[in-house]
GUPATI-246531 format. One record per residue (C-alpha): x, y, z; residue in one letter. Coordinates in steps of 0.1 Angstrom, whole numbers, padded with zeros to 4 digits. Example, Ala and Ser with C-alpha at 12.3 -4.5 7.8 and 13.67 -1.06 7.14 Angstrom:
REM GUPATI-246531
<node c1="0123" c2="-0045" c3="0078" rest="A"/>
<node c1="0137" c2="-0011" c3="0071" rest="S"/>
***
This chain:
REM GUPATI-246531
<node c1="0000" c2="0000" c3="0000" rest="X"/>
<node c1="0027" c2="0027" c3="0007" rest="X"/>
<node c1="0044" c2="0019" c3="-0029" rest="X"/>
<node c1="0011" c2="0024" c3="-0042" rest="X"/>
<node c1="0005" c2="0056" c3="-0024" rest="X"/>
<node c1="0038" c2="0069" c3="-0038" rest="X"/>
<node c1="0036" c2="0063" c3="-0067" rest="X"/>
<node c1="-0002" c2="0079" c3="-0071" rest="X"/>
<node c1="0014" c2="0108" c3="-0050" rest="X"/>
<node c1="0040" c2="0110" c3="-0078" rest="X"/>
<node c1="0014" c2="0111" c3="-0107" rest="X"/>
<node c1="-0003" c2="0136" c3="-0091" rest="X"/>
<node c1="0023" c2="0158" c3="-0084" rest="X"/>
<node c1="0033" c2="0156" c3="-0122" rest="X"/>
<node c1="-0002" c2="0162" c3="-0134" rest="X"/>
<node c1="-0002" c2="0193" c3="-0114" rest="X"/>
<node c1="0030" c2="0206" c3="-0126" rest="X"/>
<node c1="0020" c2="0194" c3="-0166" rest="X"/>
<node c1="-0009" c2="0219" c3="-0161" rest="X"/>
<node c1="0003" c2="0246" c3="-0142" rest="X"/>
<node c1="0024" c2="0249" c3="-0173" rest="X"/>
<node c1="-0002" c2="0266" c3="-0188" rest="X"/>
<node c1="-0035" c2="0292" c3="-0178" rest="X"/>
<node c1="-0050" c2="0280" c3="-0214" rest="X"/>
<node c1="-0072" c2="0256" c3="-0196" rest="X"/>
<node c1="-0092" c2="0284" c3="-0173" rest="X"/>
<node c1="-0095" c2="0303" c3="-0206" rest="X"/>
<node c1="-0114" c2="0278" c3="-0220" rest="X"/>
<node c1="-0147" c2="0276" c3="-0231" rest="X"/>
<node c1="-0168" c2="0247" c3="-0207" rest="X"/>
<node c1="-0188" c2="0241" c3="-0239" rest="X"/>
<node c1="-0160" c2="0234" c3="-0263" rest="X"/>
<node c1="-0162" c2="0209" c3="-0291" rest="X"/>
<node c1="-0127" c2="0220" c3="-0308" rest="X"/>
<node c1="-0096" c2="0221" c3="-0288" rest="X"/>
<node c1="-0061" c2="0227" c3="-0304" rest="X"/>
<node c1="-0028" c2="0230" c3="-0286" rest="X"/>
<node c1="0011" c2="0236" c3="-0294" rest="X"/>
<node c1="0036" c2="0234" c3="-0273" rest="X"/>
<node c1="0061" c2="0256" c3="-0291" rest="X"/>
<node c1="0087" c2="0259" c3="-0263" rest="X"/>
<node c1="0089" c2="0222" c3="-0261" rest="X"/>
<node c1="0095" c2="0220" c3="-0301" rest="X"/>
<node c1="0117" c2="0242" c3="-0300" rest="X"/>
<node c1="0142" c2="0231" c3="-0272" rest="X"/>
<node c1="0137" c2="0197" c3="-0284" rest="X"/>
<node c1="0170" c2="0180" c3="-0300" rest="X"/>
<node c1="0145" c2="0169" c3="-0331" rest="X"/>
<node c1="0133" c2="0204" c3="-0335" rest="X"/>
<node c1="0170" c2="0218" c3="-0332" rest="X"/>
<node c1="0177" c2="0197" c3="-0364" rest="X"/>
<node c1="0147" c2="0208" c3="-0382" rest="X"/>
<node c1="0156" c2="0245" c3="-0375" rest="X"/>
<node c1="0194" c2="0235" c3="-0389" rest="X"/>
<node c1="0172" c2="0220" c3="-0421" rest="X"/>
<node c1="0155" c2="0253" c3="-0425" rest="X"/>
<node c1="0184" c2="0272" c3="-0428" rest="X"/>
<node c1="0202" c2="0253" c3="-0449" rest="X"/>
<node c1="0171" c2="0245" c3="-0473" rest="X"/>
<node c1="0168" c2="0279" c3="-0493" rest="X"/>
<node c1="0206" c2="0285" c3="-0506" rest="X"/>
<node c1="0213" c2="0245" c3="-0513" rest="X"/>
<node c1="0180" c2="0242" c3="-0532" rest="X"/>
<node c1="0176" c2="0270" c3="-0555" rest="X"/>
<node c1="0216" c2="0283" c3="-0550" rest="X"/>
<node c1="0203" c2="0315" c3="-0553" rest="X"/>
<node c1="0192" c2="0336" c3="-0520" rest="X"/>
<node c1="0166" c2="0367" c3="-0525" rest="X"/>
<node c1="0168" c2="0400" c3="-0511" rest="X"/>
<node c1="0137" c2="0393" c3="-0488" rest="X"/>
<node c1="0143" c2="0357" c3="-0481" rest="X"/>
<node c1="0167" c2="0360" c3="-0455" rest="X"/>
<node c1="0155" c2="0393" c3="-0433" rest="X"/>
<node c1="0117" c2="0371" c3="-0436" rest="X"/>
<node c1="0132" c2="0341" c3="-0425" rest="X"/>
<node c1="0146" c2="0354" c3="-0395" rest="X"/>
<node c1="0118" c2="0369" c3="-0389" rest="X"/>
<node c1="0096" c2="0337" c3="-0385" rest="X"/>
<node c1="0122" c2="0325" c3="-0365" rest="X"/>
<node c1="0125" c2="0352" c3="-0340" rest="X"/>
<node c1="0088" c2="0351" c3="-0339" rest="X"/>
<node c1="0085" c2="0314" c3="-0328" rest="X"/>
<node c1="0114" c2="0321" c3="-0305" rest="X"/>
<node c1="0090" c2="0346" c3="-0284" rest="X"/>
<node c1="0061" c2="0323" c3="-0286" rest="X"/>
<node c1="0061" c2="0292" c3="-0260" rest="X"/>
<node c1="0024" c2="0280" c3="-0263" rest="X"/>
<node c1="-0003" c2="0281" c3="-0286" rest="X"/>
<node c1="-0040" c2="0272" c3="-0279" rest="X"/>
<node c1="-0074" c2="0272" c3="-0298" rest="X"/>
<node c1="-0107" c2="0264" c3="-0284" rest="X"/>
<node c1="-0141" c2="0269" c3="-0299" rest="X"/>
<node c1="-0172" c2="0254" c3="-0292" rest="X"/>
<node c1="-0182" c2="0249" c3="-0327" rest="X"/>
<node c1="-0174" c2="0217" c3="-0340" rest="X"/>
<node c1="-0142" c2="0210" c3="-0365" rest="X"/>
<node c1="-0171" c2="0206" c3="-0394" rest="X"/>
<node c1="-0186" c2="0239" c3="-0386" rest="X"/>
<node c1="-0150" c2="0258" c3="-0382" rest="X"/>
<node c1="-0133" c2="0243" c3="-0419" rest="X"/>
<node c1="-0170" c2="0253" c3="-0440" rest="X"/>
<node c1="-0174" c2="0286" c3="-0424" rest="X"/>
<node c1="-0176" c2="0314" c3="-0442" rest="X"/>
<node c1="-0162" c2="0346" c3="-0438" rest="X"/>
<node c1="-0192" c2="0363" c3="-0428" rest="X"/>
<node c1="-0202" c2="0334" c3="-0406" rest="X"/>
<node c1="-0169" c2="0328" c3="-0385" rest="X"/>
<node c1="-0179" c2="0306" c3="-0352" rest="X"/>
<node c1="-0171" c2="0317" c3="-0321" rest="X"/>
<node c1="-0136" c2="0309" c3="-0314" rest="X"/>
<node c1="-0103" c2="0318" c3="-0288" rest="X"/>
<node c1="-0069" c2="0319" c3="-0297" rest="X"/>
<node c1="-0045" c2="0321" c3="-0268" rest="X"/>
<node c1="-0005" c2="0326" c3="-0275" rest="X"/>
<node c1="0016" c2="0322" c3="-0245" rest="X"/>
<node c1="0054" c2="0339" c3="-0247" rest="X"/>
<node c1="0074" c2="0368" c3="-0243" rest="X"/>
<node c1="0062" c2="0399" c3="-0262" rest="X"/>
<node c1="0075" c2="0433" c3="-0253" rest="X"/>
<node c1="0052" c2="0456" c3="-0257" rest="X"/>
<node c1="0070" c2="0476" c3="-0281" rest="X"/>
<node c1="0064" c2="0454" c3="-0310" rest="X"/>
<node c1="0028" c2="0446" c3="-0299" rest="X"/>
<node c1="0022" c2="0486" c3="-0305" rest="X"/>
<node c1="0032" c2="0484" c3="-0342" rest="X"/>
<node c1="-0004" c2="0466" c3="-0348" rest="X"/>
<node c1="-0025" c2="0484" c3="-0324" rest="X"/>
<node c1="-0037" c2="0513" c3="-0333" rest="X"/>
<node c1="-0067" c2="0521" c3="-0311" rest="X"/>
<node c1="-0064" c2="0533" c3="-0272" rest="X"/>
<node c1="-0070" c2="0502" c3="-0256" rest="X"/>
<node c1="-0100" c2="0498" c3="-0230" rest="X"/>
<node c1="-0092" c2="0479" c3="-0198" rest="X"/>
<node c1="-0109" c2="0445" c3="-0183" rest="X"/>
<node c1="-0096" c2="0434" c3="-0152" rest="X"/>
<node c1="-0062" c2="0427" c3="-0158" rest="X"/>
<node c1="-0064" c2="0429" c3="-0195" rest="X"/>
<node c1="-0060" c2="0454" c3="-0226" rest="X"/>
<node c1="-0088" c2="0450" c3="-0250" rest="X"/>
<node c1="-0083" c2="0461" c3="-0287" rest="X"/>
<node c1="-0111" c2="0457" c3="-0311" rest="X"/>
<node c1="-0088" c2="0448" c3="-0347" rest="X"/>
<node c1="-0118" c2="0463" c3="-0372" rest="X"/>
<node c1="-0147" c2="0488" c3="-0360" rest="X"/>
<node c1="-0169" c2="0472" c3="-0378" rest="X"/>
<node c1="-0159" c2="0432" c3="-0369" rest="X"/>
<node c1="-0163" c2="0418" c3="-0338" rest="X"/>
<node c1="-0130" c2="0402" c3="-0336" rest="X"/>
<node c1="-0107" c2="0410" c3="-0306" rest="X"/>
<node c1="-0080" c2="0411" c3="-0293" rest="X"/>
<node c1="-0060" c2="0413" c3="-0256" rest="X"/>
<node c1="-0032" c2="0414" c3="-0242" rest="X"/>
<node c1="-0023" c2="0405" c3="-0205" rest="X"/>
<node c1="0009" c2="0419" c3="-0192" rest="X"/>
<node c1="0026" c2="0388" c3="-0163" rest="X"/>
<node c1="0066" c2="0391" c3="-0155" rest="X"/>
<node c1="0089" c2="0405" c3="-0172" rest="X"/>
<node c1="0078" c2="0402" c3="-0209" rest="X"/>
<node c1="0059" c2="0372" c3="-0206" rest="X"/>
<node c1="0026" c2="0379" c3="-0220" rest="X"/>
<node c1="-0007" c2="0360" c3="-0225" rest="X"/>
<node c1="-0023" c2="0371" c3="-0259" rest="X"/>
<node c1="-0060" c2="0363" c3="-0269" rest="X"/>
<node c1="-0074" c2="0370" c3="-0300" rest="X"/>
<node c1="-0113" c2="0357" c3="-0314" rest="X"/>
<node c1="-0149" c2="0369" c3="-0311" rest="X"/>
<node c1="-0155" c2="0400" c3="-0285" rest="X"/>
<node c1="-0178" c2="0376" c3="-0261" rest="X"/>
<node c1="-0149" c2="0348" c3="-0264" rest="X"/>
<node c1="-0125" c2="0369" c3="-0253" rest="X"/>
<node c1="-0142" c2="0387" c3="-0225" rest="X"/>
<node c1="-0154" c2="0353" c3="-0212" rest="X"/>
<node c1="-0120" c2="0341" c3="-0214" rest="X"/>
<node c1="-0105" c2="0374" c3="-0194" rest="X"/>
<node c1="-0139" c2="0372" c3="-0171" rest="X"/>
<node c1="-0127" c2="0331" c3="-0163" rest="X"/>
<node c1="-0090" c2="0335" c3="-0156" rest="X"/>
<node c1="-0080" c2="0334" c3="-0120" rest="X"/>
<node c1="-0115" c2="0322" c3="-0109" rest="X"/>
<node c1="-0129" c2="0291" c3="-0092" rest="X"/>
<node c1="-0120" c2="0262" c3="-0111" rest="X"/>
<node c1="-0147" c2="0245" c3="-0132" rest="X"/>
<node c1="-0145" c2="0204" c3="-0132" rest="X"/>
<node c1="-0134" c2="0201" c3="-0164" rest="X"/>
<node c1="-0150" c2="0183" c3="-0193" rest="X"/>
<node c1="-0142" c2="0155" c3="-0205" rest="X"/>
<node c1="-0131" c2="0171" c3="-0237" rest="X"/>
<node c1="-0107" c2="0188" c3="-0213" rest="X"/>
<node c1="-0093" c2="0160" c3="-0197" rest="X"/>
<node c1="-0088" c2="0144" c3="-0228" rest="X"/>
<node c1="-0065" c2="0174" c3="-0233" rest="X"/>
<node c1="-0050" c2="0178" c3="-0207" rest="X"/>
<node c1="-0042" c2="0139" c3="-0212" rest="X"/>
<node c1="-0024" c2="0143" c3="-0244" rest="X"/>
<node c1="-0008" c2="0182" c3="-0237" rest="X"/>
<node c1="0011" c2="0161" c3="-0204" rest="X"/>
<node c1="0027" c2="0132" c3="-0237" rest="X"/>
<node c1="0024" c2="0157" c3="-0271" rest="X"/>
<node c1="0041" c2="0186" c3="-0283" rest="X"/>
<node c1="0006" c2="0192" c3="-0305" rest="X"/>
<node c1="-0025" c2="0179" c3="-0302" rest="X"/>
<node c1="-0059" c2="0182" c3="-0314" rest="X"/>
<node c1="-0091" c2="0170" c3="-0296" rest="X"/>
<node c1="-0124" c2="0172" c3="-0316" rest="X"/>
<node c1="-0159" c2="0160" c3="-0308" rest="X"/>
<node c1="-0185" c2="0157" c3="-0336" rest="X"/>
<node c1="-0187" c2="0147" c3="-0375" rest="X"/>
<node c1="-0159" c2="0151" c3="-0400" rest="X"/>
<node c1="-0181" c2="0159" c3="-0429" rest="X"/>
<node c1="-0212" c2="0173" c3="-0431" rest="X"/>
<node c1="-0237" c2="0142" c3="-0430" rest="X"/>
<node c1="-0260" c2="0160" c3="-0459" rest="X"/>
<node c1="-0232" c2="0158" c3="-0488" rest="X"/>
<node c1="-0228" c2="0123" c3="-0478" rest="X"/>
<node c1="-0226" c2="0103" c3="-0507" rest="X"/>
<node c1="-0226" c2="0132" c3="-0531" rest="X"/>
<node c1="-0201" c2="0132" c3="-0556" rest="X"/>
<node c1="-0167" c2="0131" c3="-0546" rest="X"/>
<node c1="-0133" c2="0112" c3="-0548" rest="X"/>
<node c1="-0142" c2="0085" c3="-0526" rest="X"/>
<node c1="-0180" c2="0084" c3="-0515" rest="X"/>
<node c1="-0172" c2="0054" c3="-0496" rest="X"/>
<node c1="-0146" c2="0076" c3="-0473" rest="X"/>
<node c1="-0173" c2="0108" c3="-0474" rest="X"/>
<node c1="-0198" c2="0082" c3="-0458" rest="X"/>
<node c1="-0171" c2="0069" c3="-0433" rest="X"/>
<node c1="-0160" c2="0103" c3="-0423" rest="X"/>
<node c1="-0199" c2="0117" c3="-0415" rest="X"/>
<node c1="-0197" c2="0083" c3="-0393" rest="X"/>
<node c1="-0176" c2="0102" c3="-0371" rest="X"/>
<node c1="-0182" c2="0109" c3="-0333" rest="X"/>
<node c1="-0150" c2="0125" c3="-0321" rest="X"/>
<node c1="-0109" c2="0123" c3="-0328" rest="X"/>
<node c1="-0082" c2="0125" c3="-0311" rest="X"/>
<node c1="-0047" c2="0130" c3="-0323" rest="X"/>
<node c1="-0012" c2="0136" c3="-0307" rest="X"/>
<node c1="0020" c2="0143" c3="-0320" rest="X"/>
<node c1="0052" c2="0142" c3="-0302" rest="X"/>
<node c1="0090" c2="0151" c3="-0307" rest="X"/>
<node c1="0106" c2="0150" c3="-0274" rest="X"/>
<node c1="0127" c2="0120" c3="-0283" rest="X"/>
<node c1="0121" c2="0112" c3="-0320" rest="X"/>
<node c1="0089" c2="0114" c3="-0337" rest="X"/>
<node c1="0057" c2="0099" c3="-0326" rest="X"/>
<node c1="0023" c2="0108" c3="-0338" rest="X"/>
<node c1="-0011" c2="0085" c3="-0321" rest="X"/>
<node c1="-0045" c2="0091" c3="-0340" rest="X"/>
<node c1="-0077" c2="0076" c3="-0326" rest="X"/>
<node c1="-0109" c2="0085" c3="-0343" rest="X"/>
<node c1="-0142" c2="0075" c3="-0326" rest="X"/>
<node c1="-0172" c2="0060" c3="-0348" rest="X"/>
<node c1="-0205" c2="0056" c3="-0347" rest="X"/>
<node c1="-0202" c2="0019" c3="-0344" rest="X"/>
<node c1="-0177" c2="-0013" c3="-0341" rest="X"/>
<node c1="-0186" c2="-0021" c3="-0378" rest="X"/>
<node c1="-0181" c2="0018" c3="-0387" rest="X"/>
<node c1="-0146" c2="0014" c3="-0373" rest="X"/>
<node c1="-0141" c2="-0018" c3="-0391" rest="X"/>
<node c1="-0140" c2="-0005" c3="-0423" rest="X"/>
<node c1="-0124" c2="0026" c3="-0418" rest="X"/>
<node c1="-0093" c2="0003" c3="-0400" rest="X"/>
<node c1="-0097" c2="-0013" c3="-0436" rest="X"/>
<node c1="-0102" c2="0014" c3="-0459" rest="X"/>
<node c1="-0073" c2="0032" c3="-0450" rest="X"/>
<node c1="-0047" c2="0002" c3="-0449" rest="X"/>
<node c1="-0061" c2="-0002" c3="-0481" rest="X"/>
<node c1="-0049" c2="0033" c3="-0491" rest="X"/>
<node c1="-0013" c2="0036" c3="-0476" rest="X"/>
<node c1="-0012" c2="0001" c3="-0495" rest="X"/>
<node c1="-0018" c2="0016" c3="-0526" rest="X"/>
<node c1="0001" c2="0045" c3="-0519" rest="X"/>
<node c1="0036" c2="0021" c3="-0509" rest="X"/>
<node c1="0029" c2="0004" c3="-0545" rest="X"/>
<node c1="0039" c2="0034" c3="-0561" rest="X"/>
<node c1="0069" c2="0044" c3="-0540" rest="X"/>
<node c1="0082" c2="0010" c3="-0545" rest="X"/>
<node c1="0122" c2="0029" c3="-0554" rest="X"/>
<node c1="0120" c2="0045" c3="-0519" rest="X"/>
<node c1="0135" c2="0021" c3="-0491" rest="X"/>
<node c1="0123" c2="0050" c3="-0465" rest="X"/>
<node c1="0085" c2="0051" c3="-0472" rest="X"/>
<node c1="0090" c2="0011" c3="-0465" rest="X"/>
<node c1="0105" c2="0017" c3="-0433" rest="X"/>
<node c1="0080" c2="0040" c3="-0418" rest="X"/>
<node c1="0055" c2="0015" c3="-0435" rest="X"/>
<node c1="0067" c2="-0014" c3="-0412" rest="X"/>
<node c1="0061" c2="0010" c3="-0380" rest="X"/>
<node c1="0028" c2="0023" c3="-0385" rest="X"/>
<node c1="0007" c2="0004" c3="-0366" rest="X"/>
<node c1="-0035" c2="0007" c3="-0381" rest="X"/>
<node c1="-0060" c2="-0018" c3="-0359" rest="X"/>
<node c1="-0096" c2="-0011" c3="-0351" rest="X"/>
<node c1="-0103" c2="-0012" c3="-0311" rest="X"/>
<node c1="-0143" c2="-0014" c3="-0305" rest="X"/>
<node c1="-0156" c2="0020" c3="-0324" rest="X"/>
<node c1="-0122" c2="0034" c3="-0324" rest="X"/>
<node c1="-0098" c2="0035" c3="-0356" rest="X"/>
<node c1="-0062" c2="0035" c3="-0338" rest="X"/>
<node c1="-0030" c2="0045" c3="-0358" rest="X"/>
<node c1="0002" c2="0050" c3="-0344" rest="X"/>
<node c1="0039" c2="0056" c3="-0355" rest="X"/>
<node c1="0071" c2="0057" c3="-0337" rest="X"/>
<node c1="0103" c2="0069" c3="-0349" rest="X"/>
<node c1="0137" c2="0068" c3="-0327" rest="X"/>
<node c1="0155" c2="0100" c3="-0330" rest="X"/>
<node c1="0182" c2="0088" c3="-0356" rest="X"/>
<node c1="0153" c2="0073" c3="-0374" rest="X"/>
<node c1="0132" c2="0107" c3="-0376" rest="X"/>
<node c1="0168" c2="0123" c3="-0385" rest="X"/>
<node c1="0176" c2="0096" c3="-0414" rest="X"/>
<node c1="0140" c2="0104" c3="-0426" rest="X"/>
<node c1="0151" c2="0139" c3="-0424" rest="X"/>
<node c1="0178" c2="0137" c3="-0447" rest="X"/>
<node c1="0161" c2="0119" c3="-0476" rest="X"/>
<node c1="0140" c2="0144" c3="-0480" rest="X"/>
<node c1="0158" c2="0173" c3="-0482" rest="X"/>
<node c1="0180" c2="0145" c3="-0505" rest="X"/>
<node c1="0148" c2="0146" c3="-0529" rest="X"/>
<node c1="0137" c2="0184" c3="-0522" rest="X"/>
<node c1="0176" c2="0191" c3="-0539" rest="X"/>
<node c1="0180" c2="0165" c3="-0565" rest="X"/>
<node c1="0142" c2="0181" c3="-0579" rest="X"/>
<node c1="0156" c2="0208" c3="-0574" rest="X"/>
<node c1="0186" c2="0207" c3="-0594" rest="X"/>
<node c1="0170" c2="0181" c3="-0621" rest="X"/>
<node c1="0168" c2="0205" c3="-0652" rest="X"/>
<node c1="0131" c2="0200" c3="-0668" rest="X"/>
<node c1="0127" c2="0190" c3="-0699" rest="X"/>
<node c1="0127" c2="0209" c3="-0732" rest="X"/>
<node c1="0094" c2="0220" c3="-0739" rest="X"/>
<node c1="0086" c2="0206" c3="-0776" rest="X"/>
<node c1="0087" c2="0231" c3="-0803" rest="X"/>
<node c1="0054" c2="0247" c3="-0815" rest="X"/>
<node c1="0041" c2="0229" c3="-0847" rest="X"/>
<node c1="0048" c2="0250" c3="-0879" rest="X"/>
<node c1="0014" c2="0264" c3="-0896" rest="X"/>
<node c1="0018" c2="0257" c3="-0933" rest="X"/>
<node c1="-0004" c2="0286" c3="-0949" rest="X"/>
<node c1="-0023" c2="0273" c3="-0985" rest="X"/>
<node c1="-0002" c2="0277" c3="-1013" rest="X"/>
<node c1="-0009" c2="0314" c3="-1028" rest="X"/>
<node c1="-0011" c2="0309" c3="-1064" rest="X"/>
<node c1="-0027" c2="0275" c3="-1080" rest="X"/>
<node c1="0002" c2="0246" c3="-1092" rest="X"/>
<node c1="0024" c2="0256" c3="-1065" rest="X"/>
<node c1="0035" c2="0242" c3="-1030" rest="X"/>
<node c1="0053" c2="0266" c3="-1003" rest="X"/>
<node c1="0075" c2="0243" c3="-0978" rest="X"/>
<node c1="0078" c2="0256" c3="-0943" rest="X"/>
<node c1="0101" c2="0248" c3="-0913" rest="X"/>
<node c1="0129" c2="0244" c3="-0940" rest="X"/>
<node c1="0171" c2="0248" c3="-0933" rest="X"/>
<node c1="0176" c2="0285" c3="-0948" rest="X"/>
<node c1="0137" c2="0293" c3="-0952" rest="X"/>
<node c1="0105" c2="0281" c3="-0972" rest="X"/>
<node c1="0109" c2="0273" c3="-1003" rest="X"/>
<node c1="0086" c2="0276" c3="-1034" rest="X"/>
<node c1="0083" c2="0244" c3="-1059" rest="X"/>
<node c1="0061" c2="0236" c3="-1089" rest="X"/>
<node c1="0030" c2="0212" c3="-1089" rest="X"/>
<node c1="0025" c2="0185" c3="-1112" rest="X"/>
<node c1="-0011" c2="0183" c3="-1107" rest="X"/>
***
């Protein structure tokens, strides 16, 4: 019993310290359907995301050997950028379905939370307006005539907390943070479940398509069907020591989840068949795991660090070589032979030295 008791004392202790990582979960909406997080900090310091930063840099001048003007300032730009940011979250309570066919004029409610460092000097460059204060926030409307906003909340230092969505999204979120704690949902938990293993990870409850264009014409109805079968997914990618990614998709049924086990082995199948001259797409083949568990489709794929690395380098290998691969000559334009101008005669085109004129027999 006391082995037992530490070692739940020890799990608990680490679960607190996972999500004290973060305020993202207080922000959140009790009512969300859509919940998206990336820990950038923990991509970024990993040895796996090192190497893909060394990739970046190197990618530009050895593909196209020539470097533009802009290319370097912007790159280092987007790097500096993602070296300020250490978390991003998204949470909305509109389903994934609802969030990919919105419109423009029909956005669904939504929060976007970015945890960092961001001095306030460069925040000012994009806000215009006087800011109006909520609690412990600055509120910025981005458009008079929009209702997406945007806040920023000052902690230590420059560490910042910015939120950006709809106006009652993001005076919900300010109006939540620091108050009693609501028992999360089990959306949340899921969350918080995969945040603790995953440097991103995306929790989603509800249908993949729309279940009224199922069966309409498309690529695959078969998949279409599948897809509007849907009842949640979960998926979890992580590169803390190599690269693993976990998908589990929830369907309506054991049967449901049957045939979408079988439907996709079918397709990565098809798609090894035609990358037959690639001995890499055959080793990450013979890793990724595909097996249906009750009314959940599970896939998983696990890659040690020199693995993920090795991977690495055969496609920037590829990326080059196309790179470098001159295209071929684009076939000459056929020659238009006009009709001959005068009766008896014949006018040859495309001829060494020019057309030339000759007499008909007929």
């Amino acid at each position: 019993m006391a082995a037992n008791s530490k070692v739940m004392l020890c799990l608990a202790v680490a679960a607190v310290s996972v999500t004290a990582q973060t305020n993202s979960w207080e922000l959140s909406q009790p009512g969300a359907k859509l919940l998206v997080g990336i820990d950038v900090k923990s991509l970024r310091e990993s040895a796996v995301g090192q190497s893909i930063r060394e990739q970046m840099n190197k990618i530009p001048a050895a593909a196209s050997g020539v470097q533009s003007p802009l290319q370097g300032p912007m790159q280092a730009m987007a790097l500096g950028f993602l070296d300020q940011i250490d978390r991003v979250y998204v949470a909305s309570p509109a389903s994934l379905t609802a969030v990919g066919t919105a419109g423009a004029k029909n956005k669904p409610p939504f929060l976007l939370v970015v945890e960092g460092r961001f001095p306030m000097g460069e925040l000012q460059i994009f806000l215009k307006e006087t800011p109006r204060r909520v609690r412990d926030a600055d509120v910025y409307r981005m458009n008079p005539t929009d209702v997406t906003t945007f806040a920023v909340i000052k902690g230590e230092a420059d560490s910042s907390t910015l939120l950006l969505g709809d106006e009652k999204s993001v005076l919900a979120a300010i109006v939540r943070r620091g108050g009693a704690l609501v028992p999360p949902s089990s959306l949340l938990r899921r969350a918080q479940t995969l945040a603790a293993t995953h440097d991103f990870w995306l929790i989603a409850d509800g249908p993949l398509s729309d279940p009224k264009s199922a069966g309409a014409t498309t690529r695959n109805p078969l998949a279409e069907q599948l897809a509007a079968q849907v009842k949640g997914l979960d998926m979890g990618l992580a590169l803390r020591d190599g690269f693993q990614v976990e998908l589990s998709v929830a369907a309506e049924s054991d049967a449901v989840a049957a045939q979408m086990t079988q439907l996709l082995s079918t397709q990565i199948q098809m798609a090894l068949v035609a990358q037959t001259n690639r001995p890499e797409t055959a080793e990450i083949a013979n890793k990724l795991h595909i097996s249906a568990e009750g009314n959940r489709m599970q896939l998983s794929l696990a890659l040690t660090k020199d693995e993920f690395a090795k991977q690495l380098l055969a496609a920037q290998t590829a990326r080059m070589q196309a790179g470098t691969t001159s295209p071929a000559q684009p076939a000459p334009p056929p020659v238009r032979q006009s009709k001959p101008a005068n009766p008896g005669q014949i006018t040859i085109y495309g001829l060494e030295g020019g057309p030339r004129v000759i007499q008909s027999t007929h």
